[in-house]
mmCIF file as gemmi writes it, N, C-alpha and C atoms, coordinates in Angstrom:
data_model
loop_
_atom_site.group_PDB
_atom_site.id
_atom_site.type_symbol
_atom_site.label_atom_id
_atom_site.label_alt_id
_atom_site.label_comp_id
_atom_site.label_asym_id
_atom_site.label_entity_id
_atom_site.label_seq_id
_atom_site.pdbx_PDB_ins_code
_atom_site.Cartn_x
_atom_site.Cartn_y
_atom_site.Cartn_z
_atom_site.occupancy
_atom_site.B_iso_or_equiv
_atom_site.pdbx_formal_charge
_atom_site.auth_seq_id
_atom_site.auth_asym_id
_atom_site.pdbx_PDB_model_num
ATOM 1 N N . UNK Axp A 1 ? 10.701 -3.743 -19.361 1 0 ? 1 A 1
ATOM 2 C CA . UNK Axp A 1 ? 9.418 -3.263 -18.928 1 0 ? 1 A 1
ATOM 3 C C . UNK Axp A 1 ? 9.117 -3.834 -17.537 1 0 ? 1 A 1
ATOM 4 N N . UNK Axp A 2 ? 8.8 -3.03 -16.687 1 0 ? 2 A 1
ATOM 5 C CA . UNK Axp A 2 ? 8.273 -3.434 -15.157 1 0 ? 2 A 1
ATOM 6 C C . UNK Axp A 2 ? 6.781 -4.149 -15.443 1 0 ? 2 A 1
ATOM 7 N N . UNK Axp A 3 ? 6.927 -4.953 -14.591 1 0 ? 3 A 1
ATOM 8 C CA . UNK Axp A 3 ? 5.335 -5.803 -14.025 1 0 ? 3 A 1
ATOM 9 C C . UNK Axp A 3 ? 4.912 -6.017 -13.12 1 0 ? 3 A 1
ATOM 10 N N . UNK Axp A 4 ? 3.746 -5.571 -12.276 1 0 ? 4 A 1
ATOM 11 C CA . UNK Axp A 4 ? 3.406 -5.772 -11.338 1 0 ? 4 A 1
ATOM 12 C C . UNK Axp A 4 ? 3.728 -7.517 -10.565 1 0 ? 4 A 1
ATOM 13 N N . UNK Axp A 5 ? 4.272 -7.199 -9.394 1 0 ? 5 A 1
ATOM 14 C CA . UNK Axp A 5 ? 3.773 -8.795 -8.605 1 0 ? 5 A 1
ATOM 15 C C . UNK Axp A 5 ? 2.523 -8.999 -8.213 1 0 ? 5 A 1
ATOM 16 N N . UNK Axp A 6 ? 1.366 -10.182 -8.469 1 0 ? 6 A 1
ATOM 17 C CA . UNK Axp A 6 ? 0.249 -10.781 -7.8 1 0 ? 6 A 1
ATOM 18 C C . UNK Axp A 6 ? 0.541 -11.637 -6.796 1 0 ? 6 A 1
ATOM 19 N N . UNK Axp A 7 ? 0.141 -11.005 -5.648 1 0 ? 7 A 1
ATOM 20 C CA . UNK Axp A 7 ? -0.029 -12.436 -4.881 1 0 ? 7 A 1
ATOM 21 C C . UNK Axp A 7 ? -1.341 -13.019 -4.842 1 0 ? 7 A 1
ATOM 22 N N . UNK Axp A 8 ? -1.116 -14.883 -5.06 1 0 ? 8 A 1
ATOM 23 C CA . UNK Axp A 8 ? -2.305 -15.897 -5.234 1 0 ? 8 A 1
ATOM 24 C C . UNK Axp A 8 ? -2.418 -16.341 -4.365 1 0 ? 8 A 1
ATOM 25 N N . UNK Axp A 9 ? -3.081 -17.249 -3.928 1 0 ? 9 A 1
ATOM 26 C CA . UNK Axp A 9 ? -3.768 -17.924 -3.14 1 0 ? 9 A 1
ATOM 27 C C . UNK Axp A 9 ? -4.535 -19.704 -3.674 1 0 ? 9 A 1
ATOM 28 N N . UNK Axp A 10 ? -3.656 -20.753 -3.074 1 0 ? 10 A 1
ATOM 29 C CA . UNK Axp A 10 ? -3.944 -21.957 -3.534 1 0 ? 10 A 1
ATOM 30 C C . UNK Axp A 10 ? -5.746 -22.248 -3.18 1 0 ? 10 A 1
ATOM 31 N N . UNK Axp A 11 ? -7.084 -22.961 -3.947 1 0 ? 11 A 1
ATOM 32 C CA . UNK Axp A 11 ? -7.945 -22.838 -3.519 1 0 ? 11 A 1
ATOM 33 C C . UNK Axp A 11 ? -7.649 -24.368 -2.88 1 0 ? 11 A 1
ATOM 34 N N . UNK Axp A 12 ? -6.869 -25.09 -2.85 1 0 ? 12 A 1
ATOM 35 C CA . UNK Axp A 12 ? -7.284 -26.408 -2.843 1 0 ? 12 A 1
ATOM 36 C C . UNK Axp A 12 ? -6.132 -26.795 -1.532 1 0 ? 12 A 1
ATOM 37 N N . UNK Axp A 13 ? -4.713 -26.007 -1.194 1 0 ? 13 A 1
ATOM 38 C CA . UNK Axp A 13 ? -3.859 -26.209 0.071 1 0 ? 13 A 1
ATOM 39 C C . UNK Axp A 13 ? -3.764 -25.187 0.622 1 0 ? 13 A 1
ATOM 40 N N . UNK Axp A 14 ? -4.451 -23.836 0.259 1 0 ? 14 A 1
ATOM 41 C CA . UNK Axp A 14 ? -3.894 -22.667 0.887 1 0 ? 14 A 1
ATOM 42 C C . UNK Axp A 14 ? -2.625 -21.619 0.83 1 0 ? 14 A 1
ATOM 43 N N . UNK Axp A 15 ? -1.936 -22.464 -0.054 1 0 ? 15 A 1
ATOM 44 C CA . UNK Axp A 15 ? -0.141 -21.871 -0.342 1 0 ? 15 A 1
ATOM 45 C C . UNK Axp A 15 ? -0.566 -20.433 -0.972 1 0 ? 15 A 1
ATOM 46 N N . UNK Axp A 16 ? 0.168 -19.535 -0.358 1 0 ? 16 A 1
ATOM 47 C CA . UNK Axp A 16 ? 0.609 -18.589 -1.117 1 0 ? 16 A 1
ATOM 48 C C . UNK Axp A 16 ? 1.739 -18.597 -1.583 1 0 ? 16 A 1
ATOM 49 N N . UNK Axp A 17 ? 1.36 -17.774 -2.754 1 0 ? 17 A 1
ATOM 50 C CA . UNK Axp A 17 ? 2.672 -17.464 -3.789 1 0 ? 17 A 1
ATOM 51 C C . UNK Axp A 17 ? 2.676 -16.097 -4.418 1 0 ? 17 A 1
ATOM 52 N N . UNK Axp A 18 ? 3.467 -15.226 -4.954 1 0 ? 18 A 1
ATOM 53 C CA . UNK Axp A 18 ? 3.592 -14.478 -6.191 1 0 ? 18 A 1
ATOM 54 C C . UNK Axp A 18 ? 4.263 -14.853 -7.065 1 0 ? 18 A 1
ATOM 55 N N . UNK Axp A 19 ? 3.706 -13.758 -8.472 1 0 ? 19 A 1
ATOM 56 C CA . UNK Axp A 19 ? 3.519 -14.46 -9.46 1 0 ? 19 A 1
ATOM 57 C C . UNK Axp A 19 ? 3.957 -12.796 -10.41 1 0 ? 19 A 1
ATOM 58 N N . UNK Axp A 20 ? 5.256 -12.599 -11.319 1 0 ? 20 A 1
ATOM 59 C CA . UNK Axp A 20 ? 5.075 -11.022 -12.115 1 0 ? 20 A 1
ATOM 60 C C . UNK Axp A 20 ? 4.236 -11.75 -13.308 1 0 ? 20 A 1
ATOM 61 N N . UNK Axp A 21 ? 3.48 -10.635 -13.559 1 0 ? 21 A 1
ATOM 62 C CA . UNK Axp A 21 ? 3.011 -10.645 -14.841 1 0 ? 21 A 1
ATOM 63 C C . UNK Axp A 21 ? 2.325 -9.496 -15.274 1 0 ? 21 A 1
ATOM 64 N N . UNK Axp A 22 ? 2.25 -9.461 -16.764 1 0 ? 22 A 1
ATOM 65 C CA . UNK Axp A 22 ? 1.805 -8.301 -17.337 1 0 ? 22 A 1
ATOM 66 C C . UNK Axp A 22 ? 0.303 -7.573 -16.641 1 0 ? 22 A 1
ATOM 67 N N . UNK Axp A 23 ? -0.096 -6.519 -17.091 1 0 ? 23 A 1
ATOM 68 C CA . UNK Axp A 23 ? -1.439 -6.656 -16.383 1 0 ? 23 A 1
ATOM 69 C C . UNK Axp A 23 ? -2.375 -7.178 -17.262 1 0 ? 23 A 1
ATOM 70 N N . UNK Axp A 24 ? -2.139 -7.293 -18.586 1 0 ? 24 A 1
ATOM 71 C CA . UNK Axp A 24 ? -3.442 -7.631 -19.107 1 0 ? 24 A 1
ATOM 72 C C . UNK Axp A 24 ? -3.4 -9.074 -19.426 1 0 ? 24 A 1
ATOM 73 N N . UNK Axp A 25 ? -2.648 -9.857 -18.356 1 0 ? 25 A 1
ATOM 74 C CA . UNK Axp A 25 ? -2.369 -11.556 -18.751 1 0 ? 25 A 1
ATOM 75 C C . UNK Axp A 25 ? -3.47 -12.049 -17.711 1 0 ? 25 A 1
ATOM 76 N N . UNK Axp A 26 ? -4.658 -12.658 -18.261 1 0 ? 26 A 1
ATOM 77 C CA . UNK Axp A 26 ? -6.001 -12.764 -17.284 1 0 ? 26 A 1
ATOM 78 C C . UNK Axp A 26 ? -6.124 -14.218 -17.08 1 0 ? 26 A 1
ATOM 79 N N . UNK Axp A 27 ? -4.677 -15.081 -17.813 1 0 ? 27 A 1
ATOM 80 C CA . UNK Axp A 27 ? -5.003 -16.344 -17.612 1 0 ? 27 A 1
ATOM 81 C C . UNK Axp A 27 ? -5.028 -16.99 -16.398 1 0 ? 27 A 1
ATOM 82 N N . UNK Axp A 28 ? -5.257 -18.107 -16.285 1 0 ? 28 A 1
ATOM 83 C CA . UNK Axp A 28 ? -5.741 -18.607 -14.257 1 0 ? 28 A 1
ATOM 84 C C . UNK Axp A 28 ? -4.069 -18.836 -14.197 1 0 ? 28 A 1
ATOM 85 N N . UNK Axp A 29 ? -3.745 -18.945 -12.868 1 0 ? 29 A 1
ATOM 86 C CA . UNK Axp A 29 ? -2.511 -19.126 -12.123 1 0 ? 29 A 1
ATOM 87 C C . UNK Axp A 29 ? -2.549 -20.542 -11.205 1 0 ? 29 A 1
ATOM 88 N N . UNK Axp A 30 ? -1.771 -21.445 -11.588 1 0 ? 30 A 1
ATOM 89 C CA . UNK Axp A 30 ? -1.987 -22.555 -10.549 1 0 ? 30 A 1
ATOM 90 C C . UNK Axp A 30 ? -1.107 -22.724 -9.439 1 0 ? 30 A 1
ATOM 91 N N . UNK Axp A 31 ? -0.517 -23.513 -9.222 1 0 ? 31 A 1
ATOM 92 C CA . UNK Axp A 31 ? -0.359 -23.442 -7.648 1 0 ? 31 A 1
ATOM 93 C C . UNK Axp A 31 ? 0.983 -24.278 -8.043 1 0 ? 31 A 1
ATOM 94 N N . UNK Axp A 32 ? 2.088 -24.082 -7.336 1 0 ? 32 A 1
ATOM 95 C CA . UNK Axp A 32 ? 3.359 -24.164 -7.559 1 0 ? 32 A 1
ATOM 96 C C . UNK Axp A 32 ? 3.455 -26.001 -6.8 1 0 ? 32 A 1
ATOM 97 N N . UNK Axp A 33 ? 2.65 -26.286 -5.802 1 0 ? 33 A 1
ATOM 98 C CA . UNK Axp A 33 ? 2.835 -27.405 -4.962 1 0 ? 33 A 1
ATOM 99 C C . UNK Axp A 33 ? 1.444 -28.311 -5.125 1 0 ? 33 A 1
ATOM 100 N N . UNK Axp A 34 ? 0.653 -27.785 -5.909 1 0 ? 34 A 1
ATOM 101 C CA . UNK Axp A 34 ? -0.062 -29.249 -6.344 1 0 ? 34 A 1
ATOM 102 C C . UNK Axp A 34 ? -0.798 -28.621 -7.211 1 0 ? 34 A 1
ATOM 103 N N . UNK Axp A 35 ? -0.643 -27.491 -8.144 1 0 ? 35 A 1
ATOM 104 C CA . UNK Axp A 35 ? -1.254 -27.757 -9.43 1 0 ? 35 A 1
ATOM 105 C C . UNK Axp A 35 ? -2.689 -27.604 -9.457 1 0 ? 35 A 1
ATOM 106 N N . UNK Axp A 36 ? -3.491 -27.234 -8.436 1 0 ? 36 A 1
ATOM 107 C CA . UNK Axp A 36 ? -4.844 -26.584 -8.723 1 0 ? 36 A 1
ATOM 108 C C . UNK Axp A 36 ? -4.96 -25.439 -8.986 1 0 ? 36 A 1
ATOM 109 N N . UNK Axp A 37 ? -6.093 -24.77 -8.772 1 0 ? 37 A 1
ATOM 110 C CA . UNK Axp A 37 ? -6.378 -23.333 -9.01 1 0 ? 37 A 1
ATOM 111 C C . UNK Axp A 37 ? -6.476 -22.347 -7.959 1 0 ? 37 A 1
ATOM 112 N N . UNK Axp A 38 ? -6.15 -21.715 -8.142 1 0 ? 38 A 1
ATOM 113 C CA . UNK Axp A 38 ? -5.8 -19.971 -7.777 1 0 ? 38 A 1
ATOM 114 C C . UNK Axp A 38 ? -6.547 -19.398 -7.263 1 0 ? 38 A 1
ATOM 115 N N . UNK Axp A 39 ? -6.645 -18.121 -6.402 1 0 ? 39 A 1
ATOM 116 C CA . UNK Axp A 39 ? -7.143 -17.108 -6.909 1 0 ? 39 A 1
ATOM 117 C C . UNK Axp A 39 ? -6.765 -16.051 -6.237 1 0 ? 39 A 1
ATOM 118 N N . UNK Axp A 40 ? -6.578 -14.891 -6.95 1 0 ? 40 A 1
ATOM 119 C CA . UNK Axp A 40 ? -5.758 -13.995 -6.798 1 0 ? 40 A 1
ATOM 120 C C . UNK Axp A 40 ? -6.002 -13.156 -5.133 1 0 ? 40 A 1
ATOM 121 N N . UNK Axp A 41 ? -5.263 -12.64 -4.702 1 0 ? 41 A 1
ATOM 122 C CA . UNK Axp A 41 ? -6.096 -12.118 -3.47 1 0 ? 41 A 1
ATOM 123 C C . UNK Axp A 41 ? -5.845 -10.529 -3.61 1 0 ? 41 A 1
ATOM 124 N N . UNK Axp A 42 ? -5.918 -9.666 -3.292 1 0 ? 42 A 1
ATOM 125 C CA . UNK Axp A 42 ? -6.057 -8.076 -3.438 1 0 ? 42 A 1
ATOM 126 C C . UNK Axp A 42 ? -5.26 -7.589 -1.862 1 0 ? 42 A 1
ATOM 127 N N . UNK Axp A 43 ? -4.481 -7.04 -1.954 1 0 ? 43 A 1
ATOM 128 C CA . UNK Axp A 43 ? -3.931 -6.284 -0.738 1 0 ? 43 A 1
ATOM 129 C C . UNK Axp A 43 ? -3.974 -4.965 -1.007 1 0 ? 43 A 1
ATOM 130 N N . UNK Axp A 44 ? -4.168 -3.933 -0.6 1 0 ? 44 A 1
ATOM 131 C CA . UNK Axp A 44 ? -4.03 -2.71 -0.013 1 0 ? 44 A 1
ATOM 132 C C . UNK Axp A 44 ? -2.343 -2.08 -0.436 1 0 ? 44 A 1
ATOM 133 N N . UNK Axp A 45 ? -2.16 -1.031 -1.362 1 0 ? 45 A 1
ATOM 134 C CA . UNK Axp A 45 ? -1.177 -0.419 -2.06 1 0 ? 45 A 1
ATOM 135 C C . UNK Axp A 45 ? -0.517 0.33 -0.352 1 0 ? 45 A 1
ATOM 136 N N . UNK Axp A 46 ? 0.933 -0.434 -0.296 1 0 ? 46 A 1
ATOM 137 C CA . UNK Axp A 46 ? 1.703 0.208 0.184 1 0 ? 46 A 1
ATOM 138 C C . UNK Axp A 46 ? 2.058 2.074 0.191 1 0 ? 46 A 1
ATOM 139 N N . UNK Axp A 47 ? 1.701 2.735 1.323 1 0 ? 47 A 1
ATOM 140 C CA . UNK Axp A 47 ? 1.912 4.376 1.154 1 0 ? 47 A 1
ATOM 141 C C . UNK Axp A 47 ? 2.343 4.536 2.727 1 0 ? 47 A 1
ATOM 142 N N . UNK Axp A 48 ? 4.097 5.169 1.811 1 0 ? 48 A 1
ATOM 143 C CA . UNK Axp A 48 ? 4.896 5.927 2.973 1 0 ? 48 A 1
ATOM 144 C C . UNK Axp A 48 ? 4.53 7.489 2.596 1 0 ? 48 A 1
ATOM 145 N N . UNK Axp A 49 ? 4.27 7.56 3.616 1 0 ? 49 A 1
ATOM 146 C CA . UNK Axp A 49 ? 4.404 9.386 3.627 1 0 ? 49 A 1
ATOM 147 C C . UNK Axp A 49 ? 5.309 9.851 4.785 1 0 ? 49 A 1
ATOM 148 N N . UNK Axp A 50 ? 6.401 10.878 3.689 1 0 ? 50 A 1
ATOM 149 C CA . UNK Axp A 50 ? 7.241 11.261 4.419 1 0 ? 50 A 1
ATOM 150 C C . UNK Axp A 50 ? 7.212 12.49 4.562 1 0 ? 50 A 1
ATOM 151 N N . UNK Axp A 51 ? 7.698 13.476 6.165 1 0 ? 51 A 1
ATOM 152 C CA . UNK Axp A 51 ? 7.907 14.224 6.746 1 0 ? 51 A 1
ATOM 153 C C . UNK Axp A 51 ? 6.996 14.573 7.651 1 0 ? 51 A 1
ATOM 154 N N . UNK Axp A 52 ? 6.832 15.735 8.029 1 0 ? 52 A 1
ATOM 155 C CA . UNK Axp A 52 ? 5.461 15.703 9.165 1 0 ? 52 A 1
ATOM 156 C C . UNK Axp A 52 ? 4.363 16.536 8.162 1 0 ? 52 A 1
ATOM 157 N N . UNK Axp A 53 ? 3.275 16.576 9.345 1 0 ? 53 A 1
ATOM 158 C CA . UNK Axp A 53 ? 2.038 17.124 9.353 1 0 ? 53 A 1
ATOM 159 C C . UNK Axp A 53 ? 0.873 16.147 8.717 1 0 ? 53 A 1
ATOM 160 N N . UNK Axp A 54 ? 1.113 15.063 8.611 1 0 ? 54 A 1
ATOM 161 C CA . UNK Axp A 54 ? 0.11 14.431 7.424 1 0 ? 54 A 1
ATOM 162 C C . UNK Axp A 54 ? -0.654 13.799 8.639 1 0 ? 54 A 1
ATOM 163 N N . UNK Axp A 55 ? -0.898 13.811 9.782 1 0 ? 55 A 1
ATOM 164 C CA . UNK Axp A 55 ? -1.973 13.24 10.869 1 0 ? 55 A 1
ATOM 165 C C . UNK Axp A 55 ? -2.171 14.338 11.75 1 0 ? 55 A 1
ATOM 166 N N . UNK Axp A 56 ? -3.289 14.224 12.532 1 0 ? 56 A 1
ATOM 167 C CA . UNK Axp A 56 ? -3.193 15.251 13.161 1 0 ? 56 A 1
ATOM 168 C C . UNK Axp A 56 ? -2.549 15.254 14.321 1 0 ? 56 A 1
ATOM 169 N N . UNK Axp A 57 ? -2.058 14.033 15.301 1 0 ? 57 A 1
ATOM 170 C CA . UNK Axp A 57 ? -1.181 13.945 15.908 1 0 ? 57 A 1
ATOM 171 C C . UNK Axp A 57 ? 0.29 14.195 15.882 1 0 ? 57 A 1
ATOM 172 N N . UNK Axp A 58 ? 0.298 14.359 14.656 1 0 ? 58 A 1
ATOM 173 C CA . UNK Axp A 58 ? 2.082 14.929 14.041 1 0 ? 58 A 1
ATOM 174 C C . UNK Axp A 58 ? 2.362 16.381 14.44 1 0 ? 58 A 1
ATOM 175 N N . UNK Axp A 59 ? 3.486 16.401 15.279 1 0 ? 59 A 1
ATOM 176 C CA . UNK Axp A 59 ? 4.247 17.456 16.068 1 0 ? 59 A 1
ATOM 177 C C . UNK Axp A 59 ? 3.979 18.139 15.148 1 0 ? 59 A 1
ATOM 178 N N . UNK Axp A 60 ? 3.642 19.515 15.713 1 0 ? 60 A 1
ATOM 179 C CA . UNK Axp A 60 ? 4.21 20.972 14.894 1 0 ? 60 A 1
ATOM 180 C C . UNK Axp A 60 ? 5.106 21.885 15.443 1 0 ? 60 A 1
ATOM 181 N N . UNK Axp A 61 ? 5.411 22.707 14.287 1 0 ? 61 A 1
ATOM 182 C CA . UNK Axp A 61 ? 6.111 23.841 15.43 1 0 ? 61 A 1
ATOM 183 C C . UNK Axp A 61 ? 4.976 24.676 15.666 1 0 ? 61 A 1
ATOM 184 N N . UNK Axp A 62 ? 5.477 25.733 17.06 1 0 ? 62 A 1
ATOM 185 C CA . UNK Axp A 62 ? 4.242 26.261 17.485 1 0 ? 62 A 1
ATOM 186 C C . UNK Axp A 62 ? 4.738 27.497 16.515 1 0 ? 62 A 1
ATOM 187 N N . UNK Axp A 63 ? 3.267 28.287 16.57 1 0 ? 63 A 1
ATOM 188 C CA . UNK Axp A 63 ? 3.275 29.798 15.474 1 0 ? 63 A 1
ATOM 189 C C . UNK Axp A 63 ? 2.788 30.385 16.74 1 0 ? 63 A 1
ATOM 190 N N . UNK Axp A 64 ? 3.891 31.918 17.183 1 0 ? 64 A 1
ATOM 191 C CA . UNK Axp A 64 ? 3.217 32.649 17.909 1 0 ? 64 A 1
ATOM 192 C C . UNK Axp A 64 ? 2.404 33.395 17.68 1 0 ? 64 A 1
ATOM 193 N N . UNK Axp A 65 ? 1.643 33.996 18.653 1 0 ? 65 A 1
ATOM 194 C CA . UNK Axp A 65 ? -0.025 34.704 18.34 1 0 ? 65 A 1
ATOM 195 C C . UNK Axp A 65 ? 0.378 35.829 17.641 1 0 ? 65 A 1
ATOM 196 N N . UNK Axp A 66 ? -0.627 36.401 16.796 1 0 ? 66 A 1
ATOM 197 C CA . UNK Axp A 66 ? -0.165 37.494 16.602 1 0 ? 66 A 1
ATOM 198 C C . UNK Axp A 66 ? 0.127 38.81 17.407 1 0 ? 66 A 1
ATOM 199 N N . UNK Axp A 67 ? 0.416 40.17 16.988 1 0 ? 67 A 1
ATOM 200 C CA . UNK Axp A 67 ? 1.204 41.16 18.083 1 0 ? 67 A 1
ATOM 201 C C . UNK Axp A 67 ? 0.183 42.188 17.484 1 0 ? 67 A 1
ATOM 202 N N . UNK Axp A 68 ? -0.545 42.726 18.676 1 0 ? 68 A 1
ATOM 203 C CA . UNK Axp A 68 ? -1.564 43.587 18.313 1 0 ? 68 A 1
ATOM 204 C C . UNK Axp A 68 ? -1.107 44.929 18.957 1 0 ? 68 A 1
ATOM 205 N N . UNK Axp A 69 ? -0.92 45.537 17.497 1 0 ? 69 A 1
ATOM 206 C CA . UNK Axp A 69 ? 0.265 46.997 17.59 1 0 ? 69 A 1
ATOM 207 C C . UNK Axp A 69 ? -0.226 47.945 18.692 1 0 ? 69 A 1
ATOM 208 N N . UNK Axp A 70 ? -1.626 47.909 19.049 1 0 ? 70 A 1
ATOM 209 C CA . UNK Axp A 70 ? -2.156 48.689 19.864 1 0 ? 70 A 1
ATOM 210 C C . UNK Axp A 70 ? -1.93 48.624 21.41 1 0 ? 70 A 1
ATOM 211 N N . UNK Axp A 71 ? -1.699 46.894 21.73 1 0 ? 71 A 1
ATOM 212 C CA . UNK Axp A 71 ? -1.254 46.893 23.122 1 0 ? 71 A 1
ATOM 213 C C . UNK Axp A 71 ? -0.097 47.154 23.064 1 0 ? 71 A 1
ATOM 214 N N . UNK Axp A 72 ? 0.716 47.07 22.503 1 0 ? 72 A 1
ATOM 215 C CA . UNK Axp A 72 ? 2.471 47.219 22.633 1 0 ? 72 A 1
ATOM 216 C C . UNK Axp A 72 ? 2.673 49.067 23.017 1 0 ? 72 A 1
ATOM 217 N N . UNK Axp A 73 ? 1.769 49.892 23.115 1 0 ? 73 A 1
ATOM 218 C CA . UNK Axp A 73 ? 2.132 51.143 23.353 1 0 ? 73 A 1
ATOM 219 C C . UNK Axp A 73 ? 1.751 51.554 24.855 1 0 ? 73 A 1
């Protein structure tokens, strides 16, 4: 079974660390280099998006105008 990684945060030296664990394991996390307390910090979910168009600065190809049957005669 997969488990998310947490990364913690020492309150008492600052060390970061990660840590897998289940998600519903809510017990405190201490600190690998002196054994105080934790606390978890929250980062922002990694998202690749691949190919184009997803900004609006992303190249397109151009679409020519349409052909209005009436001038072409």
């Amino acid at each position: 079974m997969k488990m998310p990684i947490y990364e913690y945060e020492c309150e008492n030296c600052s060390n970061h660390f990660e840590v897998r664990r289940s998600f519903h394991d809510t017990s405190m996390e201490h600190c690998p280099q002196c054994n105080s307390k934790s606390r978890r910090l929250f980062r922002p979910a990694a998202i690749i998006f691949k190919g184009s168009g997803f900004y609006i600065t992303d190249s397109r190809k151009e679409v020519p105008p349409p052909v209005d049957a009436s001038s072409s005669n």
